[in-house]
N, C-alpha and C positions, 0 to 999 in steps of 0.2 A: 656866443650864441645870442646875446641881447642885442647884437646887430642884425639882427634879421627880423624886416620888416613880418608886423603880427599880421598873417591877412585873417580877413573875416570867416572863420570855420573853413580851414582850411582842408580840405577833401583829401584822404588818399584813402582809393577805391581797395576794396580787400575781392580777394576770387566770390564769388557769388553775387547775385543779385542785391540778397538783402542787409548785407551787413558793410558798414562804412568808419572807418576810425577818422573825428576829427577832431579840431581843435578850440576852442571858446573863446568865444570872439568880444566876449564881455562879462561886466559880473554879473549879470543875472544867469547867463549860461553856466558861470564859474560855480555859482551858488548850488546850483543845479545838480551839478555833477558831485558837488563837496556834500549836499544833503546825501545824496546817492553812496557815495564811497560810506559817510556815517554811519547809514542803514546797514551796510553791507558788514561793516567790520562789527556792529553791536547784536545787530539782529542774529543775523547768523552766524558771526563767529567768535559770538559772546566775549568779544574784548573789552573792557569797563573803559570808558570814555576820558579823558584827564581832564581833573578838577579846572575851574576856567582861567583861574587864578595860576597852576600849576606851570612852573617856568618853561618848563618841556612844552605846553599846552600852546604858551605864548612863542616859543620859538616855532612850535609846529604853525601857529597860525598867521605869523610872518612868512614863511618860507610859502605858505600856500597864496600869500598876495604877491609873491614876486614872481611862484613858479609859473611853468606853462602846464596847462593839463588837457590831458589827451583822452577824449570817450569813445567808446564804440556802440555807433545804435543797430539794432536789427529788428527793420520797419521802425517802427514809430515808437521802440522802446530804449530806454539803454540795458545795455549787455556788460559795461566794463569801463575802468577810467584809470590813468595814470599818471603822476606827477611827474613832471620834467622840471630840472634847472641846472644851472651851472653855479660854481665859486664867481663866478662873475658876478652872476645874478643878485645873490646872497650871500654871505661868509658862511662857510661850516662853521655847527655850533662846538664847544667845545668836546662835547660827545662824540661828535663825529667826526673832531680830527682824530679822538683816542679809538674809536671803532674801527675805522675805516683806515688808521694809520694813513695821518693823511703827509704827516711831517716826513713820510720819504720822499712826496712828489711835489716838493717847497718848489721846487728851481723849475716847473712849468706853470704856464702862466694860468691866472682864473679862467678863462674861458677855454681849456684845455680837461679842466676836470667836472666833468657829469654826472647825476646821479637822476635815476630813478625808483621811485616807492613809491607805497599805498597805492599798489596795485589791486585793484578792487572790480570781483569778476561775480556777476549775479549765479547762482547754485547751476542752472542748467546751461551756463556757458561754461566750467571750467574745466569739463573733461575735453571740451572741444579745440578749435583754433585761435581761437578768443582772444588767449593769453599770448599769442605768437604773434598776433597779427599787429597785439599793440605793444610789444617788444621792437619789431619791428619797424614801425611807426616811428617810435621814441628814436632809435636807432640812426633813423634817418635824420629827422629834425638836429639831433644832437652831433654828428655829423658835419653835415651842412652846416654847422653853424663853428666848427671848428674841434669841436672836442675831439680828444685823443684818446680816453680813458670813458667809461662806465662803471660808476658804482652803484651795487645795490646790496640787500641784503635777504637773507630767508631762512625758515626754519630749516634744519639737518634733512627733512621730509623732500623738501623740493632742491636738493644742493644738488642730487642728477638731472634731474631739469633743466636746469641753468647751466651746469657743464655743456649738455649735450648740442647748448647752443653757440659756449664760446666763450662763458664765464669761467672763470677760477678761484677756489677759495687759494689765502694769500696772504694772511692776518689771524692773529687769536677769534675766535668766538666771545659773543659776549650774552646776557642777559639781559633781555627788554621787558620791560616792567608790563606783566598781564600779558604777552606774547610768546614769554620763555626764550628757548638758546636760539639765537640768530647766529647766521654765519654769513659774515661779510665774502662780496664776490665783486669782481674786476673784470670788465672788459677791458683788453685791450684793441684798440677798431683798428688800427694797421698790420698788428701781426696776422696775416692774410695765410700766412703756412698751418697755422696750430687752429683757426676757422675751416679751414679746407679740412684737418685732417680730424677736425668731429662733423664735420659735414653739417656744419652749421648753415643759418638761412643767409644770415651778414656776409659770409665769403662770397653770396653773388651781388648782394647789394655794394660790395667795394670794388666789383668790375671794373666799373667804371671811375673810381674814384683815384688821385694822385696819394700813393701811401710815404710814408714816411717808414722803412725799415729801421731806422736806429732807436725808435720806439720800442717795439718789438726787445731789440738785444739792450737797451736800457732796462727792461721789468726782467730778463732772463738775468739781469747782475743783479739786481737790486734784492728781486726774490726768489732767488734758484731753485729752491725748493720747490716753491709753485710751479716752476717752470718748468720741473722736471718730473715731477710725482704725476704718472699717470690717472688721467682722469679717464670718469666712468663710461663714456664714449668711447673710451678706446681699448678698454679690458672686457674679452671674454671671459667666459664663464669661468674657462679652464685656467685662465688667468689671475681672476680671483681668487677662486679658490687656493691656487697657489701662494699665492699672496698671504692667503690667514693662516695657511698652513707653516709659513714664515715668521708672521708675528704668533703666531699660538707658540710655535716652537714644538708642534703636534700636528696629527692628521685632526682635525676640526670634529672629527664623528666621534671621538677619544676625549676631547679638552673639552666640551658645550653640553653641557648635560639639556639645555634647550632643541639640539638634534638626536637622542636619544634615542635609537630605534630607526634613526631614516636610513635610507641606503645612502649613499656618496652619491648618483645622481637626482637624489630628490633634495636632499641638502643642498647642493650646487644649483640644482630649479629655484630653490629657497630662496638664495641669496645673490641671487644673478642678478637682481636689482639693486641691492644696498650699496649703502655708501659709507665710507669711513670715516671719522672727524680725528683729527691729530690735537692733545690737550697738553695742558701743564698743571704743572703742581699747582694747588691755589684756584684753577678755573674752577667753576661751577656749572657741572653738565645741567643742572635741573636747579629750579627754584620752587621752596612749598605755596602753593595757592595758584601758579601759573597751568592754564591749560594747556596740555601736551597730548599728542600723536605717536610719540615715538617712544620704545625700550632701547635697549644697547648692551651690546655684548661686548665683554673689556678684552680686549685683543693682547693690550699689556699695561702693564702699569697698574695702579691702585687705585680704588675711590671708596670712599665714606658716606654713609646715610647720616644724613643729620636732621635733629627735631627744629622746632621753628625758635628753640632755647640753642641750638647749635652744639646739644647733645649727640656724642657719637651713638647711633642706634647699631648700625654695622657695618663692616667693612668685608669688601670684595677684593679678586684678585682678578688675573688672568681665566677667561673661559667662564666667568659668571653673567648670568643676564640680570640687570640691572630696569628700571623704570616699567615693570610687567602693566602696573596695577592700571596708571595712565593708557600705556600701549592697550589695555581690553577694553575698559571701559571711557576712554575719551574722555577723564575727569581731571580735574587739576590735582594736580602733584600732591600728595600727603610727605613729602620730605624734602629738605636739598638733596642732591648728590653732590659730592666733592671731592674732585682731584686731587689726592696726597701724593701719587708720586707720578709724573710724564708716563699719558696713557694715549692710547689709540684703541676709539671704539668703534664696533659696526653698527649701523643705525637701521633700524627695521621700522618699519611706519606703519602704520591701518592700513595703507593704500596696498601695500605689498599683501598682507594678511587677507584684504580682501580678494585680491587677483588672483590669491592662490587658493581661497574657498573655493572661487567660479571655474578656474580653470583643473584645480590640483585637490580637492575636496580630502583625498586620502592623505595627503600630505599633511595638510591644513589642521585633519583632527589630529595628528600625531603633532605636529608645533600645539595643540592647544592643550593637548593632554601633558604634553612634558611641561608647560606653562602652567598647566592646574597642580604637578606633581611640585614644583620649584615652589608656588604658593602655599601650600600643604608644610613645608619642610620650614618654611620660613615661619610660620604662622606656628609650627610647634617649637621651635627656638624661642619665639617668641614667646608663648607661653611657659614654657619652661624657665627663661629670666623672668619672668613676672611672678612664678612661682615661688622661684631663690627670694628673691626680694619681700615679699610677704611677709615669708617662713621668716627671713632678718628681722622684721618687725620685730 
C-alpha cells in the first residue's frame, strides 16, 4: 500500500450532500485530525492519555507518522477519523504480533497485512453511517493498494457490528490498558462467499475486483474454528437461543437467574442481540480500574473475582451473571474477573439495555429487577464474610 501515490485529500464522496471521507494531504491536516481523535477518546470516552515517555505512547506515535488517516467532515466540521497502515508501512510492535496472532500469516508479504484503529466518531455521528462509510473508505484504499487481510480490534460491545460486516473474531482476547477487554477481528477481503452471506457492504465493493480464492481456504485451515463458528449475522433468534440452551446444558429460563420471571419469548427479545466470547483458563475477562459497558453471563466454565491484591473475593459457575455493577452504572470495574477453567460468556452491553427500555420497558424492568435481586444477594454474602471475619478477630 505505500505504493500508491498520496494524492492531496483525496475525495470519496459518501450518499448525501454533506458528508465527504478524506484523506490528509499533510501534517498540519494530519495534526488536525490527531488533535480531533485526542479530544474524542479523553473527553468523551474518558480514556487516560499514555504518559509521553510511555513506550506504547512512543510506538503509538510512530505508527501515526507513517500511517494514512482518513476523516469525515460534515459541512465544515469533522464527524470522524481513522488510521490506516500496512506491515509494510511500519513493523507490528511486539504487542500486536501477540494480539493479533500475527505469526500465523509470516509467509504473506508486508503489504498484504492491514490494520485499522482509533476509530474516532464525534457523540452525534455514531449511532449514524459514520462509522460505515469510513470502514468502507479504509476498505478501499487498503485494497487498492494490495492488502489481503484486515485487522482491527473492539470491545465484546461492538463484536456484532463488525461481524455483521465481514469481520471475524479468530484469536484469544486481550486486555488494553484504560480500554479493558478487546477482541481482536480479521477481514478477510477475497473471501467474497462468507461477505455475501452477512450481506456485508465489501461484497459489492469486490465486484469489481480480481480475488484470489486460495486466500479464503488458507484462513479456513489456518483457523477453522473462526471459520466455522457461526457469527451473529447469521443466527436467528431461535438459533441462539438454541445455542445457550446447548452450552447451559438447560432451558436458559431454568439456569440465569438474570431471566427470572421472563417468558421464553422476552428472554429470546433479550438476547437477540448479544454475542458470545470463547475464553481460557488464565484470560482475564475484566481488569479493576478499566471502564467497562458490558456484564456476562457464563455459559460454561468458571471465573473468579479478584481484588487488586489478586485475592479471591468469589467464584462463579455456569448461568451466573458476572460484571452487573460496570454493566449499570458505566463505572470502572471494582475487581478483575478471571478465567480458571475454559469458559464461554454472553456479552450484554448498555446499548442492548438501552434498546430494550425504549422498545421492551416491561422486559427491561424485570432484567433490572432480577439485577437489583442478584446485587442484594451478593451484597449479603458479602456481609456475612465480613461478619465471620470480625467475630475471628
Amino acid at each position: 500500500m505505500a505504493n500508491i501515490a498520496a494524492k492531496s485529500a483525496s475525495k470519496i464522496t459518501a450518499p448525501g450532500p454533506s458528508l465527504q471521507v478524506r484523506e490528509t494531504a499533510n501534517a498540519e491536516q494530519r495534526q488536525k485530525i490527531l488533535k480531533f481523535r485526542a479530544q474524542i477518546v479523553v473527553d468523551e470516552l474518558g480514556v487516560s492519555p499514555l504518559p509521553t515517555a510511555d513506550k506504547q505512547r512512543l510506538e503509538e506515535i510512530a505508527r501515526d507518522e507513517a500511517a494514512r488517516h482518513l476523516f469525515l467532515t460534515a459541512g465544515n466540521k469533522i464527524a470522524g477519523s481513522l488510521r490506516l497502515y500496512t506491515s509494510e508501512m511500519i513493523a507490528p510492535s511486539r504487542d500486536m504480533i501477540t494480539n493479533y496472532g500475527l505469526n500465523a500469516f509470516i509467509d504473506f508479504e508486508p503489504e498484504h497485512l492491514s490494520f485499522t484503529d482509533h476509530m474516532a466518531i464525534a457523540k452525534r455521528w455514531r449511532d449514524g453511517k459514520v462509522p460505515a462509510l469510513m470502514m468502507a473508505a479504509a476498505f478501499k484504499l487498503a485494497r487498492n493498494g494490495g492488502a489481503q487481510f484486515n485487522f482491527t480490534y473492539c470491545p465484546p460491545a461492538l463484536v456484532g457490528l463488525y461481524e455483521k460486516i465481514g469481520y471475524r473474531s479468530y484469536v484469544q482476547q486481550y486486555l488494553e490498558t484504560g480500554e479493558g477487554l478487546q477482541v481482536p477481528m480479521v477481514l478477510v477481503m477475497d473471501d467474497v462467499d462468507h461477505l455475501r452471506a452477512v450481506n456485508s457492504p465489501f461484497a459489492r465493493l469486490m465486484t469489481s475486483k480480481k480475488t484470489a480464492p486460495g486466500i479464503a481456504n488458507w484462513f479456513r485451515n489456518a483457523f477453522p474454528d473462526a471459520a466455522d463458528r457461526p457469527v451473529k449475522a447469521l443466527r436467528n433468534e431461535d438459533k441462539l437461543w438454541g445455542y445457550l440452551t446447548k452450552q447451559l446444558h438447560q432451558n436458559p429460563l431454568h439456569g440465569v437467574p438474570l431471566f427470572d420471571a421472563l417468558s421464553y419469548d422476552e428472554a429470546r427479545q433479550f438476547v437477540k442481540n448479544a454475542t458470545t466470547l470463547i475464553l481460557r483458563s488464565g484470560d482475564r475477562l475484566a481488569r479493576a480500574g478499566d471502564v467497562a459497558f458490558e456484564a456476562f453471563v457464563v455459559l460454561s466454565g468458571n471465573v473468579e473475582i479478584h481484588d487488586r491484591d489478586g485475592s479471591v473475593l468469589a467464584r462463579f459457575d455456569r448461568g451466573s451473571t458476572v460484571g452487573e455493577i460496570a454493566y449499570l452504572a458505566a463505572m470502572p470495574r471494582t475487581a478483575d474477573i478471571v478465567v480458571t477453567q475454559d469458559a464461554e460468556v454472553l456479552v450484554l452491553t448498555q446499548e442492548m439495555f438501552r434498546k430494550t427500555i425504549d422498545s421492551e420497558p416491561a422486559i427491561a424492568s424485570k432484567i433490572l429487577f432480577n439485577l437489583t435481586l442478584i446485587l442484594a444477594e451478593r451484597l449479603r454474602a458479602t456481609s456475612q464474610n465480613l461478619s465471620s471475619y470480625t467475630q475471628g478477630l
